[in-house]
C-alpha positions in Angstrom: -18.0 60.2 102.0 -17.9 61.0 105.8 -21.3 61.5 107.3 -22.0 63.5 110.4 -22.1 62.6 113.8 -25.6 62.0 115.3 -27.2 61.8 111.2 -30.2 59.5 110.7 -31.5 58.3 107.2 -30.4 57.9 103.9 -27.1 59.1 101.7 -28.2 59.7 98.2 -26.6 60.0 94.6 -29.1 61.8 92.3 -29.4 62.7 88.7 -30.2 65.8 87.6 -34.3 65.1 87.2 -33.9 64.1 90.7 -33.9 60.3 90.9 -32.4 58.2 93.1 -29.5 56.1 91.5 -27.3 54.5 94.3 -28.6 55.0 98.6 -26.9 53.3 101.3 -27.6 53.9 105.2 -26.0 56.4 107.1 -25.1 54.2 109.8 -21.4 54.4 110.1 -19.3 57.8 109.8 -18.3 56.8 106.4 -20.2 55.3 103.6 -19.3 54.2 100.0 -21.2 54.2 96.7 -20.1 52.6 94.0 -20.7 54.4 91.0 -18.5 52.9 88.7 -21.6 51.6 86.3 -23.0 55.4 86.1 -22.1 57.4 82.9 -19.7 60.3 83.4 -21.1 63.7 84.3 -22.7 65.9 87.3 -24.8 64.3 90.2 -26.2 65.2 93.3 -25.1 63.8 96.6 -27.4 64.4 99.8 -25.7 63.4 103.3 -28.3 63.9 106.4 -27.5 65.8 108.9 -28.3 65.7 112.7 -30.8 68.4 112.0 -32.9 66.2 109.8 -32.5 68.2 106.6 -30.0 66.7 104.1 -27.1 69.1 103.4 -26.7 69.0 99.2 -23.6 69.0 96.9 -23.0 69.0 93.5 -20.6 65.8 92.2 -18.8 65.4 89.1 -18.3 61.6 88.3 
């Protein structure tokens, strides 16, 4: 997943109560989770931004 320019913190893959399943640093403009292990179905990825506040999207795995 590319990550933007200038971001600080955190990319996170979360179920739907909220919890944090996979995280990796946002250090490099492209990160990888692996998420083979998770069961099928929706998630939610949050990228930072340069602004601080993560920007949110739904997934489907």
């Amino acid at each position: 997943m590319p990550v933007p320019a200038g971001a600080h913190g955190q990319v996170r893959l979360r179920d739907a109560q909220g919890r944090t399943l996979r995280h990796a640093p946002a250090t490099s403009a492209r990160v990888v989770l692996d998420v083979r292990a998770l069961p099928n179905g929706f998630y939610y990825l949050e990228v930072p931004t340069p602004a601080g506040a993560p920007s949110r999207q739904q997934v489907q795995h």
